[in-house]
C-alpha positions as MATLAB code, in Angstrom:
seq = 'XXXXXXXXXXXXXXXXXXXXXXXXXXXXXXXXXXXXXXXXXXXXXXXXXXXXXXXXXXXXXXXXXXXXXXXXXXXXXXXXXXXXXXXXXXXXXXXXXXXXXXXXXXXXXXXXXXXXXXXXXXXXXXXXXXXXXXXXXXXXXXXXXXXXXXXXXXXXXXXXXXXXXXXXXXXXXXXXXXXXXXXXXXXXXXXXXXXXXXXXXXXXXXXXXXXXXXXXXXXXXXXXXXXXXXXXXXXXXXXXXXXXXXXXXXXXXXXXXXXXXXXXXXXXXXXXXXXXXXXXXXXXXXXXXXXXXXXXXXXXXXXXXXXXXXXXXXXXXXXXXXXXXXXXXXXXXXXXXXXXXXXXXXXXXXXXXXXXXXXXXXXXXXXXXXXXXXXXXXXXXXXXXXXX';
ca = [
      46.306  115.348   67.824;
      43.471  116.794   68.922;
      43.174  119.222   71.953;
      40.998  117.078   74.067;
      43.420  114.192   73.826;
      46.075  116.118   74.862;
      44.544  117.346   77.694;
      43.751  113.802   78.624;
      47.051  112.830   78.386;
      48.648  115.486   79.961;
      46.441  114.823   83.153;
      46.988  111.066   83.249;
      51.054  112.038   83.219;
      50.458  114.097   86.118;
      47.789  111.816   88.320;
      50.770  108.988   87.845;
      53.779  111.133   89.060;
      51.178  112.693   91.748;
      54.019  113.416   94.500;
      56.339  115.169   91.631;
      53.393  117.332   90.834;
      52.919  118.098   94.194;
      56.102  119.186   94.634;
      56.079  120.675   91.304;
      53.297  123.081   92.342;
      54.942  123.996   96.058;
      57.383  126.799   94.880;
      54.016  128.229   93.017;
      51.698  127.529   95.559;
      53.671  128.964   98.502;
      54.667  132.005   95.886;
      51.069  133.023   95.170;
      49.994  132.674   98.731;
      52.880  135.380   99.584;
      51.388  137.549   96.984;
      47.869  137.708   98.404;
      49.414  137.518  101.887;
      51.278  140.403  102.061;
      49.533  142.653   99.462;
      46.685  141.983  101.935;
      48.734  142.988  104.994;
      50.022  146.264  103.302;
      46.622  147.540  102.111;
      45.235  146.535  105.782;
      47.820  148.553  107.334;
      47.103  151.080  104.765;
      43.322  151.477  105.699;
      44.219  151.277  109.267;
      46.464  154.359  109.373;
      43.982  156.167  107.010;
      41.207  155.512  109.231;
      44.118  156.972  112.108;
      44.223  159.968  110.379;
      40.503  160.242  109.509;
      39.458  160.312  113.294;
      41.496  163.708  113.350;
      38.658  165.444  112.279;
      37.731  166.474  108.986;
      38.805  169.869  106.563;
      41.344  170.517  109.185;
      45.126  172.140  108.810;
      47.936  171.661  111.169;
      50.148  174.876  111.669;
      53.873  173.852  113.442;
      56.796  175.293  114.099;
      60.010  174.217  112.155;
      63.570  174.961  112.553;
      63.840  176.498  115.964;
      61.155  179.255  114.954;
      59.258  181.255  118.312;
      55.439  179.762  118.552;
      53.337  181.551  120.913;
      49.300  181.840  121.831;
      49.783  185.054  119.397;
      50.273  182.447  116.389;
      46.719  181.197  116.883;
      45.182  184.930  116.575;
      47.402  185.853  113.689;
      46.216  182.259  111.438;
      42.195  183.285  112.586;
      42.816  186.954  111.525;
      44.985  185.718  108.508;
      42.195  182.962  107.244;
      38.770  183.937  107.003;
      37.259  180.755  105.807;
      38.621  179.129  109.273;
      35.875  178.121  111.750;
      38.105  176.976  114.239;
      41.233  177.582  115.358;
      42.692  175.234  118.223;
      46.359  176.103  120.194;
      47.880  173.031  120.967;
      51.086  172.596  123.663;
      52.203  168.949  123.799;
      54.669  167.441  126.166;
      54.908  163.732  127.950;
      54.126  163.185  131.679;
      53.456  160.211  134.168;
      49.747  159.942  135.375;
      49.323  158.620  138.397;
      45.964  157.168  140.264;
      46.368  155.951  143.252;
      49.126  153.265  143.428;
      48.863  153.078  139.227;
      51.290  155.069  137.130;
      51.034  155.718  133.403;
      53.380  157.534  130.811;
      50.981  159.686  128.062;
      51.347  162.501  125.800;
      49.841  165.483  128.083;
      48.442  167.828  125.288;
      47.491  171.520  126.525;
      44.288  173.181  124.743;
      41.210  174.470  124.193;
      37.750  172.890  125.009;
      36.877  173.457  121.373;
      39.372  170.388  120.369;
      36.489  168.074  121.104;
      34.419  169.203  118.845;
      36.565  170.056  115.951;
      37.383  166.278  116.593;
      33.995  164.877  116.820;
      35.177  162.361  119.489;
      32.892  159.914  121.227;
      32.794  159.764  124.739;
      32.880  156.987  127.261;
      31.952  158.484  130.260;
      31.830  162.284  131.348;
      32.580  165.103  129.113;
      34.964  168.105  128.547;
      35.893  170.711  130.997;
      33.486  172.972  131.695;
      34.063  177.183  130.666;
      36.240  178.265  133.147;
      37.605  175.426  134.147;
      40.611  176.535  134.684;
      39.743  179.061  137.079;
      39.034  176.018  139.590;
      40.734  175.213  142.737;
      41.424  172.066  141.163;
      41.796  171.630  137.091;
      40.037  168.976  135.308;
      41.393  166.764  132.563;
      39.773  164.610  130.117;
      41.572  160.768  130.060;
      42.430  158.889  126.190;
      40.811  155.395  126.657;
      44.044  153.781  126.782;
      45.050  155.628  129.508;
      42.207  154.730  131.460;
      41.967  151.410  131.031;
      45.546  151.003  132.432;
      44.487  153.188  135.794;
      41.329  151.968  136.077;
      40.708  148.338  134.141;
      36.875  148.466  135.733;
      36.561  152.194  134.724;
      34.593  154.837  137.094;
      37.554  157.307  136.798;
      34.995  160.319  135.853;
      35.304  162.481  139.661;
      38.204  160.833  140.801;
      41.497  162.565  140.759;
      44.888  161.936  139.113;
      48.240  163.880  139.163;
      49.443  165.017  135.982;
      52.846  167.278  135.680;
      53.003  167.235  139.377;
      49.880  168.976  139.604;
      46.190  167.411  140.825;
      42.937  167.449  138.771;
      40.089  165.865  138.614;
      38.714  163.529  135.945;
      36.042  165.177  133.678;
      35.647  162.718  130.910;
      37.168  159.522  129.192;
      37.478  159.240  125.976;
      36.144  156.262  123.414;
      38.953  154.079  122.198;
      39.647  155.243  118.393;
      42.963  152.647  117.784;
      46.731  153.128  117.068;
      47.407  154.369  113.409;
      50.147  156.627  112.192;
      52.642  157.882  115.492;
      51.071  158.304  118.767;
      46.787  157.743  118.929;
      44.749  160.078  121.040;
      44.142  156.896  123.171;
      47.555  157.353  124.741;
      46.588  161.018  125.328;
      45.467  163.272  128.678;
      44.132  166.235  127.840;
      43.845  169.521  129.965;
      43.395  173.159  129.392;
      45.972  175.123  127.648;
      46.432  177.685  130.208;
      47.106  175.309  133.165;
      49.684  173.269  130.745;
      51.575  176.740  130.163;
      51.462  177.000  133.883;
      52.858  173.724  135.157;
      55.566  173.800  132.347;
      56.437  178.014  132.866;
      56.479  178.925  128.958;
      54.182  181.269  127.205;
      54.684  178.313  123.882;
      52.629  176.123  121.961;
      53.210  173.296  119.531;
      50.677  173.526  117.110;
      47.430  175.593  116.011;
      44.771  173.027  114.622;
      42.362  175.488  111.804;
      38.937  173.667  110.931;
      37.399  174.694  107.769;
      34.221  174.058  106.264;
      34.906  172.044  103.473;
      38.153  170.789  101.622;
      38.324  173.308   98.693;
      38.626  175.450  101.941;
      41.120  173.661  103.566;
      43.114  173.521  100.840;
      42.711  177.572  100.182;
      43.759  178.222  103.590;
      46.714  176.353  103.559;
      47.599  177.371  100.536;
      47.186  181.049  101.846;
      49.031  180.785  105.042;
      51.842  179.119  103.593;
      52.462  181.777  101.279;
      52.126  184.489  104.351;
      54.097  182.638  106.607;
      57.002  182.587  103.942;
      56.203  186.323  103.529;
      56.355  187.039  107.258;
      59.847  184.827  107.952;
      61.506  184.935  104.732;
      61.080  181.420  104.606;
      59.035  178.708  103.990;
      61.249  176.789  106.243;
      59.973  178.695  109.023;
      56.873  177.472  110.194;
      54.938  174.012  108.276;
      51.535  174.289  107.184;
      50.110  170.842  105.940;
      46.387  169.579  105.820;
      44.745  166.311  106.465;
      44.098  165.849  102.897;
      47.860  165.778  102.164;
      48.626  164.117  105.136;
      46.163  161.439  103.489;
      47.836  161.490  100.474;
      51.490  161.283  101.719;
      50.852  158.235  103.945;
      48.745  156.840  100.971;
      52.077  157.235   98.936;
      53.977  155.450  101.633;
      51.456  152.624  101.911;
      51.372  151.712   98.818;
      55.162  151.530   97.870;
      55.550  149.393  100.934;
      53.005  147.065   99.701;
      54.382  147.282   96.219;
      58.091  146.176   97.781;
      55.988  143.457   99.623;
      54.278  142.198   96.652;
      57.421  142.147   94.728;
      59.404  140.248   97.334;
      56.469  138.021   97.072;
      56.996  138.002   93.126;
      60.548  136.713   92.800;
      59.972  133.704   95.107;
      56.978  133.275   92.232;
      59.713  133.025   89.937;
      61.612  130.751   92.005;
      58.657  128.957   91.743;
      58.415  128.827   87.890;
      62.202  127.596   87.158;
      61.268  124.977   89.782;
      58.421  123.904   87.065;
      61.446  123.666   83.819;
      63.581  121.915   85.931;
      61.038  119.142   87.006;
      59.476  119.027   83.074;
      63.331  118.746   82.057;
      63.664  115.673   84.360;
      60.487  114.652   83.195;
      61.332  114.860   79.279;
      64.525  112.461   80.338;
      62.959  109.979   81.850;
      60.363  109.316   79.519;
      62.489  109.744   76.530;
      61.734  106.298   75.104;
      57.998  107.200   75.606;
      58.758  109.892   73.169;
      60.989  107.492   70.650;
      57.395  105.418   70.708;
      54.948  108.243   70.026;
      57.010  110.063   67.026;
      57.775  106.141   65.783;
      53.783  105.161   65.737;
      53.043  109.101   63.533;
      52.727  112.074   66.390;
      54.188  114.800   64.683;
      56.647  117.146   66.735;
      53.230  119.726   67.735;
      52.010  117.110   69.319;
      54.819  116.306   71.812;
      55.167  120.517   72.446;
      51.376  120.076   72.981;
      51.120  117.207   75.456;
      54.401  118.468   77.751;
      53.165  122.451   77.460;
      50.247  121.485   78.593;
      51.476  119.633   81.733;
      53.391  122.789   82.489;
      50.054  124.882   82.544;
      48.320  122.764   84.053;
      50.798  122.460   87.173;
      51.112  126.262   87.377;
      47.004  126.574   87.209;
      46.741  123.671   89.895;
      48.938  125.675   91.673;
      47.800  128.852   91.419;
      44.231  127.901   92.249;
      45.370  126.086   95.580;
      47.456  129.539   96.190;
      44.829  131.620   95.578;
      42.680  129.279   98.153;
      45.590  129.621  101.167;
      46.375  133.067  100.553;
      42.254  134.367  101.160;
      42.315  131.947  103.643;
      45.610  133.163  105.380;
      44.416  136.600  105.535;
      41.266  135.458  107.202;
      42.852  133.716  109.699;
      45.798  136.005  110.439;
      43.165  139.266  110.488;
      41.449  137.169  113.509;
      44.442  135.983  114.879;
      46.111  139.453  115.393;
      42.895  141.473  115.177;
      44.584  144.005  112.949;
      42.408  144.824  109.183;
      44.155  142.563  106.646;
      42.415  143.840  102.884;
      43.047  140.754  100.437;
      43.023  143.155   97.023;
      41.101  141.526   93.917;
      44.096  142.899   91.292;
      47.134  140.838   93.730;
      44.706  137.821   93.546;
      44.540  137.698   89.721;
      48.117  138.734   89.733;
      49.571  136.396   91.571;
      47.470  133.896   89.553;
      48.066  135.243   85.897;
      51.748  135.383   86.808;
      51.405  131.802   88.208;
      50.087  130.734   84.575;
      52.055  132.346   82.605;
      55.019  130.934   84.477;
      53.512  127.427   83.242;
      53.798  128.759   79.546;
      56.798  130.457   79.643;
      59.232  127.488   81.521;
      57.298  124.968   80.557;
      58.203  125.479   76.242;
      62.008  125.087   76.464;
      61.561  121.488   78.168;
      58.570  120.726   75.540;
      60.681  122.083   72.510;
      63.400  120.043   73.839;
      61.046  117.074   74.026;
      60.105  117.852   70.354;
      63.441  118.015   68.765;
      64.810  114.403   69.957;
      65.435  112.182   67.579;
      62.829  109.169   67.329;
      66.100  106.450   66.753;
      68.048  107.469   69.739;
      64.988  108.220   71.811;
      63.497  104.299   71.052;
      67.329  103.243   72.144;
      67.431  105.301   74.840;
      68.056  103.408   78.454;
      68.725  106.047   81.247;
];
């Protein structure tokens, strides 16, 4: 038989039970959508906390204290003496405090530093700027507002002059922050910043919580972290002691952690794909009984036993490639709509679309041949007197 007519009667078999196919193609369908759907979502959230971790600032280290270990101003002189190739080096003392304006109150992370943080950020601003050079000399301090937290005191904005209380103490608004989103842990959105002095101050401790080193480049960054690690474990007799990490790694960690939650997604996706393909075997199976005198006829009248493996195989495929394509067609067009639905980034990946649709195929082959052997193998005398 040739190929054509095969085809041709395969599709007239499946136009004739159309509901069967439909339902035939569901466990497929809704298992190929799942694929691109949450592939999608895990390489969205993936770019999202990248981009998080991006707006950090670039060639930059993080230097914290681990395990109980003393962390004073003095750290920050000892990692600028210690690493020549840093350009920067930022003291950082972070605690959590309610901002009030006027009648408003807001919880934020109140982080105590240097003017310099700005600009080893590269932050945009929405109104105002940093604290002037001796700031903190003033009567009354000035902080710089995350955009979150201004939009919660002051929806209409204009907070730039005004004055909030932070820690119990007054200052006046120098500058508000542009909105940069939530990635990984808190966003500097949620943030009020002041200088590093006053935070010591209000909170009576001579600590800080991190030193922030800004290199030129990232064969720098890496070199200095690699160096200060090593001294640090020299200095404390452990490299326990104090944790010395760099964006790049950071990066690459989270990157790690993305991707094996997308993988888990994608393979949750994957088994109700299978699910999908015994669904197809079972149907053909039913399918092979019921037209079992149809079979008796066609191996009576000469079609050979390829013939029948042909014609039912290629029902099978063509099921699974039916449903595959209108998979493929829900699952772009799920991400779409769920990506402007929750405004979050939702990536649709080109490798889970042809995954989901090669495995969707192949399902077609693979439990579609047992029923077609099966078909094959009965015998044309009990087939023709078959009435089930």
């Amino acid at each position: 038989m040739r190929w054509s007519d095969a085809l041709r009667m395969a599709a007239t078999s499946l136009a004739r039970h159309k509901f069967r196919t439909v339902l035939t193609m569901l466990g497929l369908i809704m298992g190929v959508a799942a694929v691109i759907l949450l592939s999608a979502i895990g390489n969205g959230t993936e770019l999202q906390v990248t981009r998080s971790i991006e707006t950090l600032g670039s060639n930059l280290i993080f230097v914290s204290p681990a395990g109980g270990t003393p962390f004073s101003l003095e750290q920050a002189a000892y990692v600028q003496r210690a690493t020549p190739m840093a350009r920067q080096v930022v003291p950082v003392l972070t605690t959590h405090s309610q901002v009030v304006f006027q009648a408003t109150s807001v919880t934020a992370s109140a982080v105590g530093t240097m003017g310099s943080w700005f600009a080893l950020h590269h932050v945009r601003w929405s109104s105002g700027s940093a604290w002037a050079a001796g700031a903190n000399r003033l009567t009354l301090p000035q902080v710089v507002l995350g955009a979150a937290v201004a939009q919660e005191l002051a929806p209409h904005g204009g907070l730039v002059g005004h004055h909030v209380t932070l820690l119990g103490q007054r200052f006046a608004v120098a500058g508000v922050l542009a909105p940069v989103g939530q990635g990984l842990g808190s966003s500097q959105d949620s943030d009020v910043f002041l200088p590093l002095s006053v935070a010591q101050s209000l909170l009576s401790t001579n600590q800080i919580s991190q030193v922030i080193v800004g290199t030129a480049s990232p064969t720098e960054a890496s070199l200095a972290t690699n160096l200060l690690t090593r001294l640090y474990a020299k200095r404390y007799g452990t490299s326990s002691a104090v944790q010395v990490g760099s964006e790049d790694q950071l990066l690459a960690a989270v990157s790690h952690t993305q991707q094996t939650f997308t993988d888990m997604l994608s393979g949750t996706a994957l088994i109700a794909l299978l699910v999908g393909g015994i669904g197809i075997m079972n149907i053909m199976l039913v399918s092979v009984r019921e037209r079992t005198r149809e079979i008796g006829v066609r191996t009576a009248v000469g079609a050979h036993a390829d013939d029948v493996v042909l014609q039912f195989l290629l029902e099978a495929i063509a099921t699974s490639v039916l449903g595959g394509l209108v998979g493929m067609a829900l699952g772009v067009a799920g991400a779409g709509l769920l990506a402007r639905l929750l405004k979050v980034p939702v990536v649709v990946g080109a490798a889970a679309v042809f995954l989901a649709f090669g495995v969707a195929t192949l399902e077609g082959l693979v439990f579609g041949l047992y029923p077609s052997i099966a078909a094959s193998r009965l015998d044309p005398i009990q087939a023709l007197h078959y009435d089930g």
